[in-house]
N, C-alpha and C positions, 0 to 999 in steps of 0.2 A: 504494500500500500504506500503511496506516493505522503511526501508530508505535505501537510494542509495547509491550504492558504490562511496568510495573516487573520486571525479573531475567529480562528475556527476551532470550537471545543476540541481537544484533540486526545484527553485521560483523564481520569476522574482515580483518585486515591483515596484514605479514609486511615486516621488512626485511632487504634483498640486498643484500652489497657487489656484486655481480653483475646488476644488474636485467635486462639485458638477457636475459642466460641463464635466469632464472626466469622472464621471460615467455616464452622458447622451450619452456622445458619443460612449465607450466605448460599454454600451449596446446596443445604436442602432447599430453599427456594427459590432460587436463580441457576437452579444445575450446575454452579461453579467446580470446575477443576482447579485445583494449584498447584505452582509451580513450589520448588525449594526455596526456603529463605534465605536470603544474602546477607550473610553477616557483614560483610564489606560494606555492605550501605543499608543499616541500620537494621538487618531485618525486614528490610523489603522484599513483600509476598506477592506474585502477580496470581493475580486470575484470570482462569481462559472461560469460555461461550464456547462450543461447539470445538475445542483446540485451537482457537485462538483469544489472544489476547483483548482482554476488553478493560479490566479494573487493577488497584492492589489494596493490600491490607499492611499495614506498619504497625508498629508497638509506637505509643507517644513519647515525644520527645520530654527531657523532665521539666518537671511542673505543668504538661497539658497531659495529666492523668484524668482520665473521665470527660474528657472533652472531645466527644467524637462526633464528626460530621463528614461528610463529603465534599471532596475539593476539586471543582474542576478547574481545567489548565487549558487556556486558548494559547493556539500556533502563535509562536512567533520568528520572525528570522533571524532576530537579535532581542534577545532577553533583555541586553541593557540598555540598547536604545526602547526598548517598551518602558523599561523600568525610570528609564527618562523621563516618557513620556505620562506615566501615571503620576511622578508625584507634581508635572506641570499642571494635569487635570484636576491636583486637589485631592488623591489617592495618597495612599501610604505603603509602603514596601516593608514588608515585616519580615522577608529574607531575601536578602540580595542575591543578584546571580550568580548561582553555584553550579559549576562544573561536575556531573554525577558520572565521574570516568567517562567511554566512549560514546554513554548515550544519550549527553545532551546537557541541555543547560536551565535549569528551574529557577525561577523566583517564587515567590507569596505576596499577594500584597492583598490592601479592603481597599477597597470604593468611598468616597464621601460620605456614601448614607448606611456603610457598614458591611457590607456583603464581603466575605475573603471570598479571591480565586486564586489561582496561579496560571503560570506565563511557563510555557515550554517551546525551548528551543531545539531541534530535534539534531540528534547526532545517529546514533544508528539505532536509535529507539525513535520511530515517529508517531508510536499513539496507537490508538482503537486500531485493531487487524477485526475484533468482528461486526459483523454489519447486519442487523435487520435481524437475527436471528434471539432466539431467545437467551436470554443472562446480555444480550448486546446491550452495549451504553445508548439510549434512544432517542435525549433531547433533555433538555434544560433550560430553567426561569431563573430572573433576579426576581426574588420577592423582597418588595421594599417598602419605608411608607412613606419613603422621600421619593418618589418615581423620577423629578425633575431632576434632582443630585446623578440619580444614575444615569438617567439618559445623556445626559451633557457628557458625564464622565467615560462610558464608553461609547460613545461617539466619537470622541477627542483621542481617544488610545487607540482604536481600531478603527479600520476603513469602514466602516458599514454607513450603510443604508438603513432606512425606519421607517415601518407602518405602523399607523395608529389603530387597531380595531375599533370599526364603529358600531359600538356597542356603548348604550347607557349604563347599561347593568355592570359592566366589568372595565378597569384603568388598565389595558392588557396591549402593548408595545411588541414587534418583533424587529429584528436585526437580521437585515440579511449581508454576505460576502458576496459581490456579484447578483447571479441568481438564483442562490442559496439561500433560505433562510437557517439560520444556526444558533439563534437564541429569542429566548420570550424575556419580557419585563413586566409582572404581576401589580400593580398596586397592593399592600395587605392592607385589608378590613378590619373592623373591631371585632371582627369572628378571633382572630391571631390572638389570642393572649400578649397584653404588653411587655411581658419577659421576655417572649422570642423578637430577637435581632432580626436583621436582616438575611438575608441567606440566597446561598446557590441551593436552588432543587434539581437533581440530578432524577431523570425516569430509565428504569431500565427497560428493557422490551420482556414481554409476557407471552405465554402462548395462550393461555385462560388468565383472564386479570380476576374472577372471584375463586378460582380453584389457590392461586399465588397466595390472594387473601387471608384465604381461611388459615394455608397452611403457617403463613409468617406470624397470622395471631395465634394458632393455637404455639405457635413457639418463642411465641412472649413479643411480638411485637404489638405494636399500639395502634388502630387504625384511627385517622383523622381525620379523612375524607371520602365519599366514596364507596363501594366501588359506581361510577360515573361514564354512560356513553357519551362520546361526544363526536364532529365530524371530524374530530385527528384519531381520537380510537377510543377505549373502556377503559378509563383510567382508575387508580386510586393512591392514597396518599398516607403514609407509615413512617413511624419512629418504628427503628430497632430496635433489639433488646439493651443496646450498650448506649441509647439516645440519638441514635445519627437519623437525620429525616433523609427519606428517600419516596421516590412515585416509581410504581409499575403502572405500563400499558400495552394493551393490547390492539396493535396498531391495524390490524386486521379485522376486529368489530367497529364501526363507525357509524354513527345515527347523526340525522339531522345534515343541512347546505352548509358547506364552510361561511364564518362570517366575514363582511367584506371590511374591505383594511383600504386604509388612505395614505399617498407618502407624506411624509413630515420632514 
């Protein structure tokens, strides 16, 4: 698989005081295979989707024990001119760019209105090998409750483009690379409890989105949302057992006219 154009999701990672148990879970409901951990770099766990790569799992760095969430990582061609370019836009970099041996080059950083992602530079790691299939990485939101903060902010970091869904009922933005689209931006509602932050929501692909369901709650996970048809596919929306929010969907049940979206 070819590396992706500039602001295109490209991995999505997550760290467990627990590794072991989030590869249990992970692969009873996402089918996840794993690979061996690398002691050389931290304990980094990949996981495959049908034998290919799609996510990983890491032990947390110390003092972010219990802090576990999902971290996606848009392409970049140079991590530090991105890294440049986020703290111009008002962004903050919470790890500079670091050289992970031959596979590339990572940062971390939040957004003005709080969301962390991270910036990968690809070396002979270029990201997602799977696609479309089930346990694949699917699609991803900013959910925020500063919408205006994020928009400006990754507008300014990445080439995209933006449509506004015209929709009353929902403040729902997307981002596209060319004529891709590669990311959503959520407004959050007074539904959100005011503890939750901002956040990247990461969906993986399902092949039943209430069969996934059941089994991620009967194995302690928390459902939020859902499960919901809609004309992208049968979504729903879970915390893990270890706290990390994630959405499955099943992009193959679809109901209802896509809505129409305007440039901006």
């Amino acid at each position: 698989m070819a590396v992706q154009p500039e602001g295109t999701p490209c991995w999505v990672d997550a760290m467990y005081s627990d590794v072991e148990g989030a590869k249990s879970f992970y692969g009873d409901v996402l089918g996840w295979t794993f690979g061996e951990s690398s002691s050389e770099y931290g304990n980094y766990t990949q996981a495959y989707a049908d034998g290919k790569a799609t996510a990983a799992v890491v032990p947390p760095m110390p003092g972010q024990e219990g802090q576990s969430q999902w971290c996606l990582y848009f392409a970049s061609p140079d991590a530090a001119a991105t890294a440049a370019k986020i703290r111009a836009a008002g962004g903050e970099v919470l790890m500079e760019p670091m050289q992970v041996g031959d596979f590339g080059t990572m940062c971390l950083a939040r957004e003005p209105s709080g969301a962390v992602f991270g910036v990968w530079q690809a070396g002979s790691h270029e990201g997602f090998e799977a696609q479309a299939v089930p346990g694949a990485y699917g699609w991803a939101e900013v959910f925020t409750r500063e919408p205006d903060k994020a928009d400006r902010f990754f507008s300014a970091v990445f080439p995209y483009t933006a449509q506004q869904l015209e929709d009353d009922a929902i403040d729902f933005r997307m981002f596209n690379v060319g004529d891709a689209t590669v990311l959503g931006r959520m407004r959050m509602t007074e539904e959100f409890p005011p503890e939750v932050p901002s956040y990247v929501n990461v969906y993986f692909v399902v092949s039943d989105c209430d069969d996934t369901v059941a089994k991620a709650t009967k194995l302690g996970a928390v459902l939020r949302f859902g499960p919901m048809s809609s004309p992208y596919g049968r979504f729903a929306a879970l915390t893990d057992p270890q706290g990390a929010n994630f959405s499955v969907i099943d992009i193959r049940t679809t109901e209802g006219e896509q809505p129409k979206a305007k440039p901006v």
